[in-house]
ZATIGU-511571 format. One record per residue: x negated, z, y of N, C-alpha, C in turn; residue in one letter. Coordinates in pm, whole numbers, plus 50000, padded with zeros to 5 digits. Atoms other than C-alpha are relative to their C-alpha. Layout:
XZYXZYXZYA...
***
This chain:
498615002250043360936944074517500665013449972X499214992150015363516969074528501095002149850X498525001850094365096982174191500655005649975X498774995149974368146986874093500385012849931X499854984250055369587017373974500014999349862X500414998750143369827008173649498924997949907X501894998749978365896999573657499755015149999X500024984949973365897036073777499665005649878X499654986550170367307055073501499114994449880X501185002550126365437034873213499025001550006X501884995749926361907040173403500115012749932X499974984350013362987076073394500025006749896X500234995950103364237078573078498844995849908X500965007350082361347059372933498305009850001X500974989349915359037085673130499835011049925X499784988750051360327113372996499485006049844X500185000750177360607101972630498404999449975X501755001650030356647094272633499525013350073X500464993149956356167127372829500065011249886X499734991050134358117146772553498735003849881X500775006950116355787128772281498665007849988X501484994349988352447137072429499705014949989X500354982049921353087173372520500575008949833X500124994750115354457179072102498824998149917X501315000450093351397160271966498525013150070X501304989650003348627183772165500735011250000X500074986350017350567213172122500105001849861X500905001250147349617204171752501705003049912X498785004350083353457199471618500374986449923X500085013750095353907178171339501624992850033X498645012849928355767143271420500034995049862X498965006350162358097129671131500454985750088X499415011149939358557092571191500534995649864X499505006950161361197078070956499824979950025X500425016049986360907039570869501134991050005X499105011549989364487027970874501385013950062X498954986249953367197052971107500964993649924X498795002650121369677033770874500075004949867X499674995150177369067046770574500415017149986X499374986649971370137081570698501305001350041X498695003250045373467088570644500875006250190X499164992449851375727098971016500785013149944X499484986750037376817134971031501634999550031X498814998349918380307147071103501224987049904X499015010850056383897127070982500054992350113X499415009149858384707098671220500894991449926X499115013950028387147065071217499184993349913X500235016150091386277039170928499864991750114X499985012349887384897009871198499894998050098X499504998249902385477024471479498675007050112X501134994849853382777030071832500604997750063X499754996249864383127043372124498604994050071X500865007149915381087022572372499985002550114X499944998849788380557033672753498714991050029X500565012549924379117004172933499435008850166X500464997249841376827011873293500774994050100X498855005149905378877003273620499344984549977X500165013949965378746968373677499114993550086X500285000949911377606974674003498495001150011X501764992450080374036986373853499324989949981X500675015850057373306947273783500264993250104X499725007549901373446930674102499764985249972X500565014150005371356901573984500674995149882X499405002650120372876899873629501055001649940X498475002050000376536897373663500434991149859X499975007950092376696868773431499885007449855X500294993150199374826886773127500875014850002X498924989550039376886915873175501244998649968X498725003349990380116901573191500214993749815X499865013450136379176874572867499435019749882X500564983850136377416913172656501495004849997X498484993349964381176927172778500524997849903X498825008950063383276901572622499354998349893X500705008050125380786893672342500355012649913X500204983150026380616934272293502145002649930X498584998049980384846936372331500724988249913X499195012250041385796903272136500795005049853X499434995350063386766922271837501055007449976X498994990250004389456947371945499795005850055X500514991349893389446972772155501295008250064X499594994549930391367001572312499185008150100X500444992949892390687014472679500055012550005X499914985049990389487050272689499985005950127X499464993049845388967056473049498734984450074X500935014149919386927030973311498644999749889X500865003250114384327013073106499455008049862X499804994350125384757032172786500674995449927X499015005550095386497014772506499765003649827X500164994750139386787019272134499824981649939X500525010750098385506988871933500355002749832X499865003750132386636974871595499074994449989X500995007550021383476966071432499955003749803X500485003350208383106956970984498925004349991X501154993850043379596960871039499415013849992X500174987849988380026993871145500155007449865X499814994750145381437001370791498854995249897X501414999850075378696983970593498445008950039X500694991450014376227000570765500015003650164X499754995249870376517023371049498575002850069X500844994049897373237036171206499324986950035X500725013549988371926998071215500934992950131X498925003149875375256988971427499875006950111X500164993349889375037014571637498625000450088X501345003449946371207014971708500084982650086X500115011749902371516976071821501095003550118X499354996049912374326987172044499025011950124X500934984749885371817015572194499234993750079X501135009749913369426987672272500244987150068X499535010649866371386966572506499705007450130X500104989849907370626975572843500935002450090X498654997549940374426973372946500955010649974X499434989150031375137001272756499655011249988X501184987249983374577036372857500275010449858X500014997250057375537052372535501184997649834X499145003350081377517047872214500205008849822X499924990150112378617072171915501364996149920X498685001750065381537071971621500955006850093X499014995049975384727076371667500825014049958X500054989050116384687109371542501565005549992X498604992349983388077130071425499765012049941X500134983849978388787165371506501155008049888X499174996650110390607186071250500935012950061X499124994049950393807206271376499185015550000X500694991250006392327243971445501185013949911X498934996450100394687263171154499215014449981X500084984249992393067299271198500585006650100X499894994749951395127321871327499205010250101X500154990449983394737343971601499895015450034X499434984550027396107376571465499025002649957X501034990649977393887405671483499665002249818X500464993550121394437413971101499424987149906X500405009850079393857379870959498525002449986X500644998150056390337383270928499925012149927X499734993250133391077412070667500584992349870X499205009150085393677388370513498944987749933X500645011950024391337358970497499214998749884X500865002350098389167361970219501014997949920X498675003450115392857362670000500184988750011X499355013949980394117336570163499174989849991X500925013350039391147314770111500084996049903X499825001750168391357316969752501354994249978X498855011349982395137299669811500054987450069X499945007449935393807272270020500914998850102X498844997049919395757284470294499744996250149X500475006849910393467273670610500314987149992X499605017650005393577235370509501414995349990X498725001450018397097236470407500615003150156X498734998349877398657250070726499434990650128X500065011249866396977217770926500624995149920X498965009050043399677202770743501825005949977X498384998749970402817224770748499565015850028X500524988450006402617262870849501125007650037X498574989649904406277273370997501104989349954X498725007150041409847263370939500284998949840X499444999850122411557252770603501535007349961X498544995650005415057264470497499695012149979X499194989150010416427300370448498975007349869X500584992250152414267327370191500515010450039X499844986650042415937354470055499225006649956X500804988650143414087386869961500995009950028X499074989450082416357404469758498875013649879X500674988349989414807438369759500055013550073X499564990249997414797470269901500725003350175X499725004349818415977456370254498684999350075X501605000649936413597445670511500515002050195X499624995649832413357460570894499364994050063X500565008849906412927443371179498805003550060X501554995249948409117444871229499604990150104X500615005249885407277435271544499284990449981X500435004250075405517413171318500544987649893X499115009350038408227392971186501384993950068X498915004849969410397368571285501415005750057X498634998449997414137374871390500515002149901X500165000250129415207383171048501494993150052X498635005550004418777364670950501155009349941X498944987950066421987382470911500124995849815X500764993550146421597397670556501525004649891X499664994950083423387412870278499845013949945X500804989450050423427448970106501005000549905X498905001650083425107449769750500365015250030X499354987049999425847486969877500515001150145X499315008649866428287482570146499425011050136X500434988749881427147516670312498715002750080X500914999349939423687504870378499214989750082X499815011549893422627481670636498604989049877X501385009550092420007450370426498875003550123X501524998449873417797459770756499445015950008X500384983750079417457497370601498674997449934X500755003350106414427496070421498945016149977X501094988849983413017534170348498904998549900X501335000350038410497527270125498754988350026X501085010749998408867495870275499694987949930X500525010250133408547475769956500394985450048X499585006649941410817451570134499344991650096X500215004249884409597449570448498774993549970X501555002250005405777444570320500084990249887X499715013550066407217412770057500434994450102X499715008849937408777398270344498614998250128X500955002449955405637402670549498864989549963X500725001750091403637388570286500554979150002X499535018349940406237351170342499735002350136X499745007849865406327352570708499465008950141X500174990749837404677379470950499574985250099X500035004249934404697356371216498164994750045X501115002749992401667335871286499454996550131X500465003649858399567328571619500645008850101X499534995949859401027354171835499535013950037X501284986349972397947378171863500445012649967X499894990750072399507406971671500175000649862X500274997350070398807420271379499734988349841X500385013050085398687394871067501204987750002X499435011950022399947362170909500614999949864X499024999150150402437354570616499244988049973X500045016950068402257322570416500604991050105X499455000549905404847311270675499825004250104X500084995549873403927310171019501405008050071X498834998749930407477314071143501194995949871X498755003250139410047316670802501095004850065X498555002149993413677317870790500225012049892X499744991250038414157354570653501325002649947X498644990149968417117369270523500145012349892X499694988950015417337405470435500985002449869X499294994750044418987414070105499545011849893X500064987650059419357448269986500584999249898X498794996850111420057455069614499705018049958X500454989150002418787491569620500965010750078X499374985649961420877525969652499525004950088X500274984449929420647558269834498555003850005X501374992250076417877569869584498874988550003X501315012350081415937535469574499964992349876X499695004150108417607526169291500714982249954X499065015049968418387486369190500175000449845X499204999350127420567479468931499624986049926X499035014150040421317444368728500784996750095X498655006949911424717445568885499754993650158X499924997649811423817449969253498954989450006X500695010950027420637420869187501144990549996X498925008750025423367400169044500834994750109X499005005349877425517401169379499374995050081X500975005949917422177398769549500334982850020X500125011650029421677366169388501064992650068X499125010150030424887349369371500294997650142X499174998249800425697362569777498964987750027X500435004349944422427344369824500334983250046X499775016350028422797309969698501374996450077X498885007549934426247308069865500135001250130X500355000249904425047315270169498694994250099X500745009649968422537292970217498394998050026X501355001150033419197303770104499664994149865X500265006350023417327278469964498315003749860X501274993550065414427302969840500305012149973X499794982250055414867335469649498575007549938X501384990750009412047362369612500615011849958X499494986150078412937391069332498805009449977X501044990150042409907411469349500385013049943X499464990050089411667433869080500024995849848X500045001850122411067441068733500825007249880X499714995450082412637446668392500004993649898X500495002350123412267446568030501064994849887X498775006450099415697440067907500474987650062X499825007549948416877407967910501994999350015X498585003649996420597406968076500924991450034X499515010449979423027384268038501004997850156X499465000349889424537392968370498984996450095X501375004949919421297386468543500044986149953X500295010350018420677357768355501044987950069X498625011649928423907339568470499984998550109X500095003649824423417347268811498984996150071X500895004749955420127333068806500164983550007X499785012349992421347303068664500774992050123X499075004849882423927301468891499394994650174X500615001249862421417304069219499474984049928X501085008650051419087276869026501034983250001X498755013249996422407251368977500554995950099X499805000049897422777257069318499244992850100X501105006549922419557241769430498885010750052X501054991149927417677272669467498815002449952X501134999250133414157279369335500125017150075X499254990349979414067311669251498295009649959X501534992950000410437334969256499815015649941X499854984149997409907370169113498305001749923X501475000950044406337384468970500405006149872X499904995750147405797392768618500165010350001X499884984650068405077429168620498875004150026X501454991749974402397455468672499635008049861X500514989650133402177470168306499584993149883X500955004050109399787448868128500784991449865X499485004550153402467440367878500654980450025X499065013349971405167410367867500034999850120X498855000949873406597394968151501195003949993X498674994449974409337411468251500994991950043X498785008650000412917398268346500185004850115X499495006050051414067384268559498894979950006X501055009250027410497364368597500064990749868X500385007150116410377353668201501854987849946X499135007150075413737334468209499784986550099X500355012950021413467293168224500024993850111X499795009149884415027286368553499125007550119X500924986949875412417318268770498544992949977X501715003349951408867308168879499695017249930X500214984850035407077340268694498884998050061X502025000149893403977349768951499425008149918X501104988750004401247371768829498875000850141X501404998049905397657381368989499385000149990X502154997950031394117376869006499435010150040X500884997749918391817392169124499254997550068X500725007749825389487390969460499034991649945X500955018250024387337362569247501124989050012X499535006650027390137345169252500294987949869X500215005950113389577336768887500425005449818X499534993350169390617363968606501325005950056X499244989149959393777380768584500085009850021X499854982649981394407414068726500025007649870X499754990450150394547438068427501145005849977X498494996049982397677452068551500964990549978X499035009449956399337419068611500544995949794X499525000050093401937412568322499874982549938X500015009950005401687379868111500274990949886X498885002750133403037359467784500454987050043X498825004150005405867342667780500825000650122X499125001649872407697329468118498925002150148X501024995849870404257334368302499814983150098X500725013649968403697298668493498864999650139X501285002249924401437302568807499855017050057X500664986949944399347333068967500064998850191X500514999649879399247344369321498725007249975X501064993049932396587368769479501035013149963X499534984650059397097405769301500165006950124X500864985949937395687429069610500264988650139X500395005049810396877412570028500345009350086X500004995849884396787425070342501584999850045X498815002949934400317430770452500475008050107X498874988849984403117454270628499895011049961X500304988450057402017490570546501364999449971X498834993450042404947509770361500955003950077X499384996549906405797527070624500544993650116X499935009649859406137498970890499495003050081X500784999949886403577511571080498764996249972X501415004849998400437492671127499984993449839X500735010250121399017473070793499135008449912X500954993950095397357478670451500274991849873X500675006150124396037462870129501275004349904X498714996450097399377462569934499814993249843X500115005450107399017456669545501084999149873X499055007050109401127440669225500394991550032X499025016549983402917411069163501024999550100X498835001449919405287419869373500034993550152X500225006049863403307407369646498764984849972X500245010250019402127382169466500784989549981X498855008049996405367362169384500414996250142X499755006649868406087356069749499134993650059X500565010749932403037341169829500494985249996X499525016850049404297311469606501405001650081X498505002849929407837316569756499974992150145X500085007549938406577311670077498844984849973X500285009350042404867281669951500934990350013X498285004149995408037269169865500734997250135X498895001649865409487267070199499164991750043X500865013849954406467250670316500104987949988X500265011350037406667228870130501224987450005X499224999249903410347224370224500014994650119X500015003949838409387220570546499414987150013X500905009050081407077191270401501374983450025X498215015250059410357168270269501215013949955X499004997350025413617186070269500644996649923X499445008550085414807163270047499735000849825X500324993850119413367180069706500825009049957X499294990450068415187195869466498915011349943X500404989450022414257228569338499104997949895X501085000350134412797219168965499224992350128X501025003849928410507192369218499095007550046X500814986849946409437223069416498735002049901X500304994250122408587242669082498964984349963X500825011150057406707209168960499024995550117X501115004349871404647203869322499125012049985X500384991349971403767239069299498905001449862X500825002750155402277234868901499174990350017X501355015150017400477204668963499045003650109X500755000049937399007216969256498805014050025X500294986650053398187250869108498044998449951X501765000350014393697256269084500345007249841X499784991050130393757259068681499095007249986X500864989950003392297287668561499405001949855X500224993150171390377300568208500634982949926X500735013850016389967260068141501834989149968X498885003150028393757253368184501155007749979X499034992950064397317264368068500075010349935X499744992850098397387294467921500755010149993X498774987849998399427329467815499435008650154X500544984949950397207351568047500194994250173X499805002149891397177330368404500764987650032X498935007849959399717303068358499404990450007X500185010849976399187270368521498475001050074X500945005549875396837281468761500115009750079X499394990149863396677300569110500444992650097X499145009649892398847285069369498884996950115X500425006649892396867261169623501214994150092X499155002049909398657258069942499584983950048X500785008549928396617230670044500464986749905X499895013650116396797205969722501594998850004X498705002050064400647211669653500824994650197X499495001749875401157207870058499674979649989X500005011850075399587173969986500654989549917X499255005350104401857165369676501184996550090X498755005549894404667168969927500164993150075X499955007549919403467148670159499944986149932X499965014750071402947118569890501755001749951X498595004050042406857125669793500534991950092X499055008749901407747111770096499934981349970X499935010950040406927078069998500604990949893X499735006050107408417077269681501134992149980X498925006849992410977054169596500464998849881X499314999850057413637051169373499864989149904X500045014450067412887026069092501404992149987X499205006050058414806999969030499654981249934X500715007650072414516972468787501044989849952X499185010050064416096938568747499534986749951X500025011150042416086906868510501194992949952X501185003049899416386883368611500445008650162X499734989549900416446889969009500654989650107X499725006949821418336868569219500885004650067X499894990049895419386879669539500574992050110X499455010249848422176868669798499815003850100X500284990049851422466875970174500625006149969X498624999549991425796883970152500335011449884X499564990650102426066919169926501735001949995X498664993849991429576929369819500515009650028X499624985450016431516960969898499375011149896X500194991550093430726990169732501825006649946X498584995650015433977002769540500095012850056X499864985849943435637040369675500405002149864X499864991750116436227048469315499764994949868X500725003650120433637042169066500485004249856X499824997250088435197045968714498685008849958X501364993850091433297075668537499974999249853X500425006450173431307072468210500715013149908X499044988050097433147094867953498945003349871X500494991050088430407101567720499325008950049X500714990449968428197128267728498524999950122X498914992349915426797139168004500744988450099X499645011149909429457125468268500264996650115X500535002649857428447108168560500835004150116X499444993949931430127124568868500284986150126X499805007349881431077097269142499885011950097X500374993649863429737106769508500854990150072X499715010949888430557087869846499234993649993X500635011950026430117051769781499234997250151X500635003849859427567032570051500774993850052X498835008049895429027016470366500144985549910X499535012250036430846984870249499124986950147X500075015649907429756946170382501244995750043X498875004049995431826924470479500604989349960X499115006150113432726902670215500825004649875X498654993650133435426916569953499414998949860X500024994350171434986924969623501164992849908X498935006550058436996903369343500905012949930X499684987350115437536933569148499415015850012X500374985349940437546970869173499455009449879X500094989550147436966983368782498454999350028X501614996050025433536993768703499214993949856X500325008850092431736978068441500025009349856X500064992450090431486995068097498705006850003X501354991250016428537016867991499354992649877X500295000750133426407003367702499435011649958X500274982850037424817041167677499785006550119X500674987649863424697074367914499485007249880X500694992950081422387092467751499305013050073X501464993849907419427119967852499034995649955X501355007950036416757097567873498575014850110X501254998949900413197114167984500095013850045X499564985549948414867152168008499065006449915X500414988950110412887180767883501105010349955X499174992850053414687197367672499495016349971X500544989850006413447236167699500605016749910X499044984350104414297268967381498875004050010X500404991050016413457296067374500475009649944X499444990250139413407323367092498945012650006X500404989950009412847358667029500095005949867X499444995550108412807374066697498655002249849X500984994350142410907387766383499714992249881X500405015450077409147369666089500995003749899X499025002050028411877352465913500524994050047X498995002749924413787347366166500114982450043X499995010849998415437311866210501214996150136X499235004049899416567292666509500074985750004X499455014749973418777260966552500354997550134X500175003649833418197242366840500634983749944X499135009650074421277209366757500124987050118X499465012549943422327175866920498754996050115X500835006449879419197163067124500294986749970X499465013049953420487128367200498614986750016X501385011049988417797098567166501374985949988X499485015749980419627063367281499594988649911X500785012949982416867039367220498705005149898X501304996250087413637038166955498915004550108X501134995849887410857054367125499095014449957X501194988350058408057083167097500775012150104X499874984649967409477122667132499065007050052X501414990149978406667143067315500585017849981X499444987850032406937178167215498565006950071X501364988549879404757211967359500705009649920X499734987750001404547245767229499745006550113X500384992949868404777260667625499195012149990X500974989250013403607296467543500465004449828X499614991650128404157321967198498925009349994X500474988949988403287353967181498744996749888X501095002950034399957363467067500215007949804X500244996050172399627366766609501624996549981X498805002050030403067350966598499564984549948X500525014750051403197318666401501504992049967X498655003950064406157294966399499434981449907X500155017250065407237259966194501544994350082X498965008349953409027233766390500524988849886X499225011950081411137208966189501014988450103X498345008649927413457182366355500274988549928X499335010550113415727156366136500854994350057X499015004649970417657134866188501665003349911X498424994650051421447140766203500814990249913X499065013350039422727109166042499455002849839X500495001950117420237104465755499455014149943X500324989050108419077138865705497985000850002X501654996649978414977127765721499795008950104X500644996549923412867148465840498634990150136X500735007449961410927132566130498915006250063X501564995149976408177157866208500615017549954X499634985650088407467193466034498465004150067X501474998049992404397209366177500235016050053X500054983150010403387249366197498905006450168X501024989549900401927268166534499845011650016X500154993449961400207294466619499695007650094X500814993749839398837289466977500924986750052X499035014649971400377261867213499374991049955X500435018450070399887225567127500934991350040X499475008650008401217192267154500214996349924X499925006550130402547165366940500774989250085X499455009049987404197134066929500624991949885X499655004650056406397115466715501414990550000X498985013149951408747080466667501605002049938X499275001450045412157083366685501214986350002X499025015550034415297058966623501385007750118X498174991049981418957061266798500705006349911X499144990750051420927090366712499735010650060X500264989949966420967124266725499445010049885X500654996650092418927148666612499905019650002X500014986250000418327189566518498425003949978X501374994350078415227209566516500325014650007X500034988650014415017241866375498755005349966X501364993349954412587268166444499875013849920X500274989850131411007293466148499115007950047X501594990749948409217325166262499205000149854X500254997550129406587325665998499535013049964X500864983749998404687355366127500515001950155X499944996149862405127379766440499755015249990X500114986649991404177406666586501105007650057X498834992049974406907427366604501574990050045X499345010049940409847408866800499894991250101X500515005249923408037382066933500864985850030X498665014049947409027351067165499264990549993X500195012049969408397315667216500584992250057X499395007249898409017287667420499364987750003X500675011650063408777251567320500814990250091X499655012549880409447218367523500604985649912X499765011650074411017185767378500414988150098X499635008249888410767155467580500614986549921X499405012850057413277123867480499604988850080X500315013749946412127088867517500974997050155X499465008649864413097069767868500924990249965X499325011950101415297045867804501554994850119X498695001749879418637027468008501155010049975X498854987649963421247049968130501294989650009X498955008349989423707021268237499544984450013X501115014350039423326983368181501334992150054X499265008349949425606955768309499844986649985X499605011150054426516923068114499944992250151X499415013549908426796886868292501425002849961X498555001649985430316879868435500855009850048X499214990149976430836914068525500574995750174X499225002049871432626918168895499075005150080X500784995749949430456918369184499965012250079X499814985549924429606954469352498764998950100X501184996949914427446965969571498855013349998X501254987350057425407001369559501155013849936X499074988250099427157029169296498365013450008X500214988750038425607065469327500485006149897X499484990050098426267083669024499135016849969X501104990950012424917119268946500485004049867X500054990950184424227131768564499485013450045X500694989250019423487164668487498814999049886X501445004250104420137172568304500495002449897X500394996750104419047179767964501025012349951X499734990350031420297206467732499275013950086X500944984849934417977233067923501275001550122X499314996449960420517226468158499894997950164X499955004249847421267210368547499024997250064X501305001849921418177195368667501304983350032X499135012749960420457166968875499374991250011X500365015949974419387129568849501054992050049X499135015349905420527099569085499414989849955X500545006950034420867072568962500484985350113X500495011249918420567038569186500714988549971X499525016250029422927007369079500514994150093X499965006549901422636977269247500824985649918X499735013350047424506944769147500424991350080X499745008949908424486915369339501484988449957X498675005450069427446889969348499544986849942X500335008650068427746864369092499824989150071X499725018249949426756828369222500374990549896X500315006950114426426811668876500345002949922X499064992650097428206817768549498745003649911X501104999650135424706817768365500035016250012X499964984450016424166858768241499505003150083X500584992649948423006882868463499955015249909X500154989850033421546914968338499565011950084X500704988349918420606946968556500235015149929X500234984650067419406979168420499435006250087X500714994249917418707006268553499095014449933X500494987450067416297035968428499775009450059X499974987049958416287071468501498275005649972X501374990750048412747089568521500405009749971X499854989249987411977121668407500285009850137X500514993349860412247147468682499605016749912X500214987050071410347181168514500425012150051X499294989049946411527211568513498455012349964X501024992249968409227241568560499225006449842X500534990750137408417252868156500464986349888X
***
């Protein structure tokens, strides 16, 4: 009898395998037989469920058409996509309870010539520029491989406002720029400092010269606040800033330091920050405070580690206004713009997180700036067992906070109604939402497209409270022991629990918080720090004051304390009111000042005279301190 080919091959392989066997036992190699191949775990990631099955031709079974056809369909009855001629992918449960047991009976059909997971391959996110392996050991310590198989190029507009940056072979196209000195081009850059921070966001990635930024491919733009001599002022920062934000960068990078805090700086930081910008600069290289304009409320303050990626630099400045660490010591843009070199201080540590920031940007566009600042903290590797004066939150992970961004996309807008009934037939939205007149007050936007049933009525319903529910409220104080600071009108709606935080305070400084109520005068919490801490305590509607007692300090020391107000309804809407359809409103934040909330009202139209109630509540959205 003549057999068939697929007789063949199993003879052969059956040959082989017993030839193997004999020729390891007399050459006196020890044989490991295990007693169950299931209880050994499969290497490698694959699909949850999922085999790949290649079946022998058909043609291989002359006599046994039948049992091949009925193993096929018996094999295939579960699901199945076609990978190429008799190759398919199988949905199989048992495969998930236990895989090497599934697969082994699959091995021992004789219709099937082999069968393995569905394994998955992981995007290949190492560059290959020549200098990156120099760079790489930094950038590991930022989770910067895993992160850029998830975003690595694009994102809106980063300013570095600095000493101008020249068009290097190595970076991007830069974007037309700025110079607060009209006589020097922002693409001037004689000392480099510039060019080797903007290297540091974006030398161009994958295009076989020289290294990689944070940003494969960023959105540069060039602004000079630096003289003749190399000299940057306040003022000329200041124009930096303000040019930036109104021109449509989205990310600012101040790798510049100072010790005084000015109120002309400060305004024009706010001003970028109210603008929607997050705004990046590094603490400092002289061991002491953070410097300005890093240590003020609305700036990301970077510091640096060192190559453990675990203590702070010694140089790197820290205190008060410090919140996350880059990498002290990277590989960038030599000085000169020629060729590359190990560039060190914060100054090239603050842009790692900047470009972060864009990434992350590039992630969901749709984030506001505190969000940023709050993806970038949560996703920050804490350091020295948490929060503290010396490394902040943490050192920026590209990888975890790239992550965070990608779960924003899902998030959705609460909204919360009792009861909930629900017509087809929504009403118009009005074109001119009456605004709330107490404090703060709600701004009408462009209402949503109208239906097309009419509206009885065009007024807006009353307010029963606008409040700031769920805002952190963020002071900060500087000053010698004695010294007393009133911090007045924090707004509480609704009964509920205050969370409070001492953020940082300088080190042998000791304050006493108090806060009372404004009506009656009690005190409703009195407690004394000397290091940060929490607390918590119940308040009532009204409004309330806390004042802040240095008890001790070293010299003229600062602090920086957090006050979070209960959650609570923002706008509420009686039965009988007039039916609407969807109202945008936007509040401004907290006393700290413009963190924008949207808020969401929906009211369906009346069918029934019985009450309807719909509330709606505002979450927190945190702000960076």
């Amino acid at each position: 009898m003549r057999l068939s080919k697929y007789q063949e091959v199993m003879i052969m392989k059956k040959f082989l395998s017993l030839l193997l066997t004999l020729f390891l036992l007399l050459a006196g190699f020890p044989m490991a037989f295990s007693a169950s191949a299931a209880d050994e775990p499969l290497e490698g990631e694959y699909m949850l469920g999922e085999i790949i099955i290649k079946f022998y031709d058909r043609s291989m079974f002359p006599d046994k058409e039948k049992q091949y056809d009925d193993e096929v369909a018996k094999v295939l009855g579960d699901g199945l996509s076609v990978v190429t001629d008799n190759v398919y992918v199988v949905s199989s449960e048992d495969f998930i309870k236990n895989p090497n047991a599934t697969l082994n009976r699959f091995k021992n059909s004789q219709f099937i010539e082999y069968v393995e997971p569905n394994y998955i391959l992981i995007e290949d996110s190492v560059p290959n520029d020549p200098q990156y392996k120099t760079q790489s050991s930094s950038l590991n310590l930022l989770g910067a491989t895993n992160g850029w198989a998830i975003a690595k190029e694009g994102g809106p507009i980063i300013a570095v406002i600095d000493s101008g940056v020249t068009q290097h072979a190595d970076l991007p196209k830069l974007l037309p720029g700025f110079s607060a000195v009209p006589t020097i081009s922002p693409n001037s850059d004689s000392s480099g400092h510039g060019t080797g921070v903007a290297g540091t966001i974006g030398m161009v990635g994958n295009n076989g010269v020289g290294g990689v930024g944070i940003n494969w491919n960023a959105n540069i733009m060039p602004v000079r606040t630096s003289d003749a001599s190399g000299t940057h002022t306040v003022a000329n920062l200041a124009k930096g800033i303000m040019w930036s934000a109104d021109n449509g960068a989205k990310v600012i990078n101040i790798s510049l330091t100072t010790t005084s805090d000015s109120v002309t700086l400060r305004n024009a930081i706010d001003y970028a920050f109210n603008k929607g910008v997050a705004i990046f600069a590094g603490s400092g290289n002289s061991a002491t405070a953070v410097g300005f304009p890093a240590r003020y409320p609305n700036v990301m303050g970077v510091g640096g580690v060192n190559t453990d990626g675990k203590t702070r630099h010694s140089n790197s400045n820290h205190g008060v206004g410090l919140d996350v660490m880059g990498v002290y010591t990277i590989h960038t843009i030599a000085a000169n713009g020629n060729g590359y070199a190990s560039r060190a201080g914060t100054s090239f540590s603050s842009p790692q997180a900047a470009g972060l920031a864009s990434l992350i940007w590039a992630v969901n566009p749709n984030l506001t700036n505190a969000e940023v600042y709050d993806i970038i903290i949560k996703g920050a590797t804490p350091l020295s067992g948490g929060f503290n004066t010396q490394t902040g939150h943490g050192l920026i992970n590209i990888e975890a906070s790239l992550k965070l961004a990608q779960a924003t996309l899902s998030t959705a807008v609460p909204v919360t109604t009792t009861p909930a009934p629900v017509t087809t037939t929504p009403a118009p939205v009005t074109t001119t939402p009456a605004p709330v007149t107490t404090t703060p007050a709600p701004k009408t936007t462009t209402p949503a497209p109208t239906t097309t049933k009419p509206a009885t009525t065009t007024s807006a319903p009353a307010p029963v409270a606008v409040i700031q529910p769920g805002v952190n409220y963020n002071f900060n104080g500087q000053g010698k022991a004695g010294a007393v600071f009133s911090h007045k009108n924090i707004v509480v709606d609704a009964a509920g629990t205050m969370n409070f935080s001492v953020v940082s305070i300088d080190k042998n400084m000791t304050i006493k918080i108090e806060v009372k109520n404004q009506s009656t005068g009690a005190v409703v919490f009195s407690q004394s720090f000397s290091a940060t801490g929490k607390a918590n305590f119940d308040v009532v509607e009204g409004k309330y004051d806390a004042t802040v007692t240095v008890s001790a300090a070293n010299g003229n020391s600062k602090y920086d304390i957090r006050f979070t107000t209960p959650e609570s309804i923002v706008y509420q809407i009686e039965d009988n009111e007039a039916p609407r359809g969807i109202v945008l409103f936007e509040e401004e934040g907290g006393a700290s000042g413009g963190i924008p909330v949207y808020i969401f009202i929906i009211v369906v139209p009346l069918t029934v005279t019985a009450g309807i109630l719909i509330q709606v509540k505002r979450k927190s959205i945190s702000h960076k301190k």
